[in-house]
C-alpha positions, 0 to 999 in steps of 0.5 A: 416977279416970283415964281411958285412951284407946285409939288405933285404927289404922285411925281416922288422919286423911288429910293433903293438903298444897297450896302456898298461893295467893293468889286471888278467891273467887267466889260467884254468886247466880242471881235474877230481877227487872228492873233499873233506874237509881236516879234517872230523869228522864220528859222530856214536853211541856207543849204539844200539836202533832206531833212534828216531829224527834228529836234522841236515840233509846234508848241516846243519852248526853245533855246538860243542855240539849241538844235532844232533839226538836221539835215543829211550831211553826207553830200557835204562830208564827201565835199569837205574831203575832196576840197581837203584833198584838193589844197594837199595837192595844191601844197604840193604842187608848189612845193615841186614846182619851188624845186624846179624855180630853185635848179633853174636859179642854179643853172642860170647861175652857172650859166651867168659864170660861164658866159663871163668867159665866153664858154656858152652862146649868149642865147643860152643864157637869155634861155637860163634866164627865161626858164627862171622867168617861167618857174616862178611863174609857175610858182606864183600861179601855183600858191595861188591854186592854194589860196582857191583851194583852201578857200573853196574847203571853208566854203564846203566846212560853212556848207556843212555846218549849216546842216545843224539847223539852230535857234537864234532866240529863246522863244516857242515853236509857233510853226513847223514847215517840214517834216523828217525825208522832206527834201529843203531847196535852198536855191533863191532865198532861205527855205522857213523850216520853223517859225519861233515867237519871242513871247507869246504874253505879248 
């Protein structure tokens, strides 16, 4: 069997010719939504005091290190020096009390001699030898007075080092959560005084 077509005149296709370009396509798509960077630093402080100065505000670009604000350090000051203060007198209560564990030594060893030939009571050795006994007790819990003392003055020295607020990363200021007077409470959990983004092209 065949087929046949018939054309139909009024059916012709319509041809627009155009001299070929080269060019962008473009296709926009309209949303909304809040844009962030993909890796962002909270910077706080792990001490509490009045913010003192700012060294950045929004929009800044930062450097790792670099100072960002201070907070007052006086507080923190007065307490580095009372703990140095503190461990002076620690070291020197060892160094009396090494004295008097040294005359005890002497007088029981004078005492051991002359109880050899019979010249003390027996009682005043044993007494010699607790008061040796009792010395170096004094001595050891004295060094170790020193041990906490100069302990507690690093722990203050750390403390007044974190006054010095600074960057972690090289990034930009994105927020500022403090002001310069403002009061920052470090008590459960580090307060965020600025917000830095690492790069803000992503």
């Amino acid at each position: 069997a065949g087929y046949s077509t018939r054309a139909s005149s009024q059916g012709k296709p319509r041809v627009t010719t155009v001299e070929v370009t080269r060019g962008d396509l473009v296709q926009a798509i309209s949303a909304t939504g809040s844009l962030e960077a993909v890796t962002t630093v909270n910077v706080g402080s792990q001490v509490s005091g009045i913010v003192q100065t700012l060294y950045a505000d929004f929009n800044d670009f930062v450097r790792k290190g670099q100072t960002l604000a201070r907070l007052d350090a006086s507080l923190f000051q007065t307490q580095v020096e009372q703990a140095e203060a503190n461990l002076v007198r620690a070291e020197a209560d060892v160094e009396r009390l090494a004295v008097a564990r040294d005359a005890a030594r002497l007088a029981l060893e004078r005492s051991v001699r002359l109880a050899e030939k019979r010249l003390i009571a027996d009682a005043d050795l044993e007494s010699a030898r607790m008061a040796v006994a009792s010395a170096e007790a004094q001595v050891r819990s004295s060094q170790a007075s020193v041990a906490q003392s100069r302990a507690s003055l690093n722990q203050v020295r750390v403390n007044l080092a974190h006054t010095v607020i600074t960057s972690p990363i090289d990034g930009i200021v994105v927020s500022r959560a403090v002001d310069t007077g403002q009061t920052v409470a470090a008590s459960m959990q580090a307060p965020t005084l600025f917000v830095l983004a690492a790069d803000l092209a992503h």
